[in-house]
N, C-alpha and C positions, 0 to 999 in steps of 0.2 A: 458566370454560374458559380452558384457557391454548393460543393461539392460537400454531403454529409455523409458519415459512414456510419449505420446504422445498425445494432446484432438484429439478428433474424424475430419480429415481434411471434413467432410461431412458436417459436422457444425458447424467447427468453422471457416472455410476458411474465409477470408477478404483480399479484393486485395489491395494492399499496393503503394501508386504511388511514383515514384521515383524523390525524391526532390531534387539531389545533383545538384546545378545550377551552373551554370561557372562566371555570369555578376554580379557586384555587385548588381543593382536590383532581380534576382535572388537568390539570397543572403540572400539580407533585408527581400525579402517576407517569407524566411522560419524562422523570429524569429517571437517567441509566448512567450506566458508567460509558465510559470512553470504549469507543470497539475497540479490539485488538487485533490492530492493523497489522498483518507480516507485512512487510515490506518486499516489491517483487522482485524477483530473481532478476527479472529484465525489465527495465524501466523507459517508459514509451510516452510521446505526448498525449494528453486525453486527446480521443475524435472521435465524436458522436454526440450519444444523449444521455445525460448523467443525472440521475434521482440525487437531490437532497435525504442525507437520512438522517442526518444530526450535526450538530454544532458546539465549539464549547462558545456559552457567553460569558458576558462581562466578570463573572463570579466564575470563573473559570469551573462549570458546571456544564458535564454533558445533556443537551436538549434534546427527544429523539422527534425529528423531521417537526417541526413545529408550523413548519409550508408546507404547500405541496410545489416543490422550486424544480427547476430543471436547467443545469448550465446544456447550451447544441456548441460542443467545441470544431472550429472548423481550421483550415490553413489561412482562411481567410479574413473570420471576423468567431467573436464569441458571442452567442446571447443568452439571454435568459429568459424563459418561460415561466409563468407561476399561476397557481390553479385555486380560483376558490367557485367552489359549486360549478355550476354548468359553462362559468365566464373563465378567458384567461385572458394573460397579458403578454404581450412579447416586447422587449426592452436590450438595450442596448445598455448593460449598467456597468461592463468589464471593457476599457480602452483597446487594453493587449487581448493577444492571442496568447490559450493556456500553453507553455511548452515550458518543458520540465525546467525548473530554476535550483532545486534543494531548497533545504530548510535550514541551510548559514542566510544569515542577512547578504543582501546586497552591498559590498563597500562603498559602492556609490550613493546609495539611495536606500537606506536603512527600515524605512516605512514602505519599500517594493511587494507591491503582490506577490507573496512565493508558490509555487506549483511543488508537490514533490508527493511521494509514494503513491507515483502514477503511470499506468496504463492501459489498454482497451479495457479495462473491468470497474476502475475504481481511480482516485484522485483525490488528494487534500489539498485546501485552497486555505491559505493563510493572508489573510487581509486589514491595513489597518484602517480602523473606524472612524471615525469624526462624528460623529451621530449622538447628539444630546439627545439625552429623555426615552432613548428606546426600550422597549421592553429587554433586550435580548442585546444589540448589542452596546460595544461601550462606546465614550465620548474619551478619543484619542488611546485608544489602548487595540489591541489585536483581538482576532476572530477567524476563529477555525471552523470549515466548516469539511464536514466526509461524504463525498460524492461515490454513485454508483449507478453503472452501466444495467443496463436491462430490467429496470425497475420502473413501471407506471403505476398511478391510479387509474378507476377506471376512465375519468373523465379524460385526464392525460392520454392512455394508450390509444382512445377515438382518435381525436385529435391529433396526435405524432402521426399515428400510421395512415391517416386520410391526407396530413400535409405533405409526408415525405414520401409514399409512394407515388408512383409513377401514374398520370392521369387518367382513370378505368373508364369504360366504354361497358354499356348492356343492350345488346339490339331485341331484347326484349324489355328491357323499362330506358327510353330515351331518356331521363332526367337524370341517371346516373351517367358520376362524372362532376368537373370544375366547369363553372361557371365565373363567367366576370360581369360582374353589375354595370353598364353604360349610363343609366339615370332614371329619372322617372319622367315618366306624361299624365298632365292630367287629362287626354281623354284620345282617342283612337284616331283621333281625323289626321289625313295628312302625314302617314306614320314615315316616309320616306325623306319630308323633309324635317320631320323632329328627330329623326335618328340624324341625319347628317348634322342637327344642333347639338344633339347629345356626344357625340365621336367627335365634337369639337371643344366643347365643354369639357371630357374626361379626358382630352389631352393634355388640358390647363391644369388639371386636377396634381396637387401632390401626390407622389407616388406612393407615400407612407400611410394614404387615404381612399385609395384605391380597392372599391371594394370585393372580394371573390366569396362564392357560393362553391362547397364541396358537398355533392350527394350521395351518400353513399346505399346498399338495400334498407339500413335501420337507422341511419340520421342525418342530420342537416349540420354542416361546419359554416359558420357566417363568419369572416375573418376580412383582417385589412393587416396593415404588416403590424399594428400595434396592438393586436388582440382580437378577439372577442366571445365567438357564442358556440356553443355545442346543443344539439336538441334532438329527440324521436323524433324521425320523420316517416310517414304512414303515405300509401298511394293509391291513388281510386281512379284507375284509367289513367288515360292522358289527356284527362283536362280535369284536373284538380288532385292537388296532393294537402296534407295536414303534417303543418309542421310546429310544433309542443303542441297544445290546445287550436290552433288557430289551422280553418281550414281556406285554403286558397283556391281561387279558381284561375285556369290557366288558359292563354291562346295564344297558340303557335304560329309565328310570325312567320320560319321558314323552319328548316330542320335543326337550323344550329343559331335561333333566336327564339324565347317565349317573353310574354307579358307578363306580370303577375298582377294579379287583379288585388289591390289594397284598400282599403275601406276606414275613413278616418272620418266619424258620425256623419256628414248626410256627402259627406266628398268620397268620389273616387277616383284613385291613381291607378296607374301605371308602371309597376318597377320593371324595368329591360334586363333581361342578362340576356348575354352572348355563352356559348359556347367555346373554353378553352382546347384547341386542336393542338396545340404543342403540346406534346404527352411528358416533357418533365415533370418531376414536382412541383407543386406550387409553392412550395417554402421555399424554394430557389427567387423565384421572383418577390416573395416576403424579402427576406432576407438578404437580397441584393440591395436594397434598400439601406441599409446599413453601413454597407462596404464602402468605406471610402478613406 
């Protein structure tokens, strides 16, 4: 289990606007000066979920959030999340686990990722680049970036707080709640011997590919541990909900299995989810994925 420690999204939510501009006047307006960090009185490893809010690049030039980036620091593994529009990514891009280093070089290892003016609130990550041709950063030179606890956009706060909370339950709308995707059918016959082929099929399946459904009263999370989708999701009884534009019809296999009726021009499928009954999070089982 990979354990995250999360501030309270009730208050510490702050909606986060998305700066990445295309024009260079859009550009120019997101340089700022460097924040001014105090430095904390006590200094702790990051654990949790830390907003990108800026960066110096190559030109040693403050950038303000030019992502929408998110380091999840854990005891265990660190990742990174990164949001554009309603898709995101989850990535494995940092070896080590963040704990505090300072900002004197490593005598061993001189190009060391440093950690320092860091804890539960905020954290600077100092890293050296190799990265030709990028916008932002340099090719063999360092890169600073200032991370901060309790900060989402909106797309992100969905997302964080539907992955890491604990798995909800509504016995007046059954769809809410984690689902795990089993496979598809193309067509209804036989449903007890196609499931025994699908629960044999997704046990083959990589684990990093493994797909899960979060429903929550106002959206749909579509995720596998390397990303994906965020979307309004709408309900019309319990047999058919509309999730972005697309409405789906639904039939209930037992209480804790439906079908989803899918429609690909004159074909139709069958997508299976099952019912997640272990009430961790689901980013636990993302993110386990990783640990090794």
């Amino acid at each position: 289990m990979v354990a995250v420690c999360l501030m309270p999204f009730a208050t510490c939510m702050a909606q986060e606007e998305n700066l990445s501009g295309s024009t260079l006047q859009e550009k120019t307006s997101q340089l700022q000066t460097v924040p001014n960090l105090k430095v904390p009185e006590i200094l702790e490893n990051p654990r949790g979920v830390y907003k990108l809010i800026g960066l110096l690049d190559k030109y040693d030039t403050f950038i303000k959030e030019p992502f929408d980036q998110y380091k999840i620091c854990t005891d265990s593994v660190t990742l990174m999340m990164s949001f554009t529009g309603n898709r995101f990514r989850l990535t494995r891009t940092d070896s080590s686990i963040f704990n505090y280093t300072g900002e004197a070089p490593d005598p061993q290892d001189s190009t060391a990722t440093r950690i320092y003016d860091c804890n539960r609130e905020r954290f600077t990550l100092k890293w050296w680049s190799t990265t030709p041709g990028h916008l932002y950063f340099p090719n063999k030179g360092w890169c600073t970036e200032y991370y901060e606890a309790g900060k989402y956009s909106e797309a992100s706060r969905i997302v964080f707080e539907s992955l890491m909370s604990p798995c909800q339950s509504d016995k007046n709308n059954p769809f809410i709640g984690a689902w795990r995707v089993v496979g598809m059918m193309d067509e209804m016959r036989n449903v007890k011997k196609e499931l025994e082929r699908l629960h044999e099929e997704d046990g083959k399946r990589n684990a990093a590919y493994k797909g899960y459904h979060i429903l929550t009263p106002t959206h749909f999370i579509n995720t596998t541990a390397t990303g994906g989708t965020v979307h309004t999701v709408t309900y019309h009884g319990k047999k058919q909900l509309t999730i972005g534009p697309t409405a789906y019809k639904i039939t209930w296999l037992t209480k804790n299995r439906v079908a989803i009726e899918i429609h690909e021009g004159f074909r139709t499928d069958y997508e299976i989810w099952e019912r997640i009954l272990d009430p961790r999070p689901v980013f636990d089982q993302l993110a386990s994925v990783y640990v090794y």
